[in-house]
N, C-alpha and C positions, 0 to 999 in steps of 0.2 A: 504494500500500500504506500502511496507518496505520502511524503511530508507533511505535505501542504493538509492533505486531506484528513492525514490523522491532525493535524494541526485545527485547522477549522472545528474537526465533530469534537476536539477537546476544549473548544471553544465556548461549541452550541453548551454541549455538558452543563461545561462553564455559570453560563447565563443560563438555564435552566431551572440547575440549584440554584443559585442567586432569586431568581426572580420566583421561587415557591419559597425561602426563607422569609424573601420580604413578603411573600402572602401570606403566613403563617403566623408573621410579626406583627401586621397588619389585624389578620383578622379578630388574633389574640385580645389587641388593645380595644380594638371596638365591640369584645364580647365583656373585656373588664367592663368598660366605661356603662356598659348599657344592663350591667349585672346590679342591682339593687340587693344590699344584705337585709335577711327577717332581723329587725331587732325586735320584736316579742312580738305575744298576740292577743287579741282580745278577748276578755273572760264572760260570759254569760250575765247579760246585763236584760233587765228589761223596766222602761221609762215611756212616757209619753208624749207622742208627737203634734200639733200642733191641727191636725185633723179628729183628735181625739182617739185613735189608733195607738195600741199598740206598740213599740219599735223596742227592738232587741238586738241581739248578736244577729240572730238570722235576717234581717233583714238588711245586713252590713254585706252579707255573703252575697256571692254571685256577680259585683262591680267590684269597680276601682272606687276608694272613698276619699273624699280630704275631710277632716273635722278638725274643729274650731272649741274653743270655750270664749262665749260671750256673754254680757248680760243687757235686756236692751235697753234699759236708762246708763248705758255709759261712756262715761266723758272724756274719757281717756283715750286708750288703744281702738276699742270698736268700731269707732264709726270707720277708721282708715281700714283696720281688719274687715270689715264688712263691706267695701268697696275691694278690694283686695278680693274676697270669695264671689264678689260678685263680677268683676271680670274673669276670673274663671269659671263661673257660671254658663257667660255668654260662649267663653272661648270652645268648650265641649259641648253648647248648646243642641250638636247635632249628636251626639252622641250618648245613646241610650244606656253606655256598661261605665258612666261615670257617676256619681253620687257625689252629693254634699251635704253634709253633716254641720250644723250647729248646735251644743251643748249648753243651756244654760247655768249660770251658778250662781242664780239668784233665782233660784225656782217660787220662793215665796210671794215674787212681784211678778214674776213672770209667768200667769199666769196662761191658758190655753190660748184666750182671749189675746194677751197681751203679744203672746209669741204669733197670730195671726196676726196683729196691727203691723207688727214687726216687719215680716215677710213682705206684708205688701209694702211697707216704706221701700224693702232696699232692693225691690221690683222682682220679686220670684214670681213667676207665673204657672207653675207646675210641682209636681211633686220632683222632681231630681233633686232640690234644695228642701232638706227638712228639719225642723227645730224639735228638741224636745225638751223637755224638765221632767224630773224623778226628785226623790228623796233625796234631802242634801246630805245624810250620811252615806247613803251609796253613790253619790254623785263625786265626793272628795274619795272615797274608795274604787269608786272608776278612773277616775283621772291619775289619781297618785301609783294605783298598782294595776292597773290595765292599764291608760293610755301613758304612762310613767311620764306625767308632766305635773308643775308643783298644784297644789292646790290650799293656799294659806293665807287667810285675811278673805277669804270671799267676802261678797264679790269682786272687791276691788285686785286682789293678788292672784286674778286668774293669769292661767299662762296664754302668751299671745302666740302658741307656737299652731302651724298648721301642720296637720298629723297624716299622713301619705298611708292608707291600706291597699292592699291587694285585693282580689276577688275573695280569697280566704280569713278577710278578718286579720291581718297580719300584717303587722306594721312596719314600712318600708323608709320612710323617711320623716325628719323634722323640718319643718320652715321657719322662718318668722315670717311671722302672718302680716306685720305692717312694713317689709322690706319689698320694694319691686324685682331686683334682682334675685333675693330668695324666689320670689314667684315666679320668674323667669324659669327657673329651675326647676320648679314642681313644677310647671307646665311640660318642661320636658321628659321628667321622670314619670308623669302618669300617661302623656307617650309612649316611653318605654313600658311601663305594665301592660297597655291595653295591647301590644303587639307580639306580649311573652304568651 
């Protein structure tokens, strides 16, 4: 065989390997990046929703969810956090395997009543966005050892964090709930869910 030609096909070789290393390197990073770790999961809870229904664990299952702790007389974090859920509202608007979640932690003022007034201020038109209130000691028992976010001083020491589940009830990520680029973020990470 000439030179040349063993020369060339040690070439092709060459660039062969090369260019399935860089796919391999490649496709590695964009399975990291698009990989979401379970930090825990949600424990059997049941509260009520703002239709007068029922809402539990099982009704978390089957979407993608963000949840929220908010209360609706407040002055502080909410109103931005509730513009914040509500651009994500619009943004998965067509999209039926997303959910969102608000919890409140002044369930004494927040009544059924009051968690409707609520909704329709920050313009939910459907069920995809839903409020509920429970018991304030399983509510601080929810938040602190299921959704592991602080629960002290309510209502005022809720946490502003936005909580990322999977279709399983399983918690995927944290936000701040009044940061844009946080939200940037979860909007693309519950991208990523709805395509796993």
């Amino acid at each position: 065989m000439p030179r040349l030609l063993i020369w060339l096909i040690s070439i092709a070789v060459l660039l062969l390997l090369m260019a399935t290393g860089a796919w391999f390197v490649i496709n590695k990073a964009n399975t990291a990046r698009t990989q979401l770790p379970v930090l825990g999961e949600i424990p059997p809870f049941e509260f009520v929703e703002r239709s007068g229904e029922t809402f539990g664990l099982d009704n978390l299952k089957g979407k993608v969810h963000v949840v929220d702790f908010i209360f609706t007389n407040c002055l502080g974090p909410c109103p931005v956090m509730a513009i914040n859920m509500g651009d994500l509202y619009k943004a998965f608007g067509d999209s039926d395997k997303v959910g969102f979640l608000s919890i409140t932690v002044d369930p004494e003022r927040d009544t059924i009543v009051a968690l409707q007034d609520y909704a329709e201020k920050v313009g939910v038109t459907d069920s995809r966005w839903q409020f509920i209130r429970g018991d304030m000691n399983e509510l601080v028992d929810l938040s602190e050892k299921g959704f592991m976010v602080p629960a002290e001083g309510l209502p005022g020491g809720h946490s502003t964090k936005f909580v990322l589940l999977d279709k399983d009830a399983k918690i995927r990520g944290y936000y701040t709930g009044t940061d844009k680029a946080s939200i940037d973020i979860l909007k693309r990470d519950i991208a990523t869910l709805l395509r796993n």
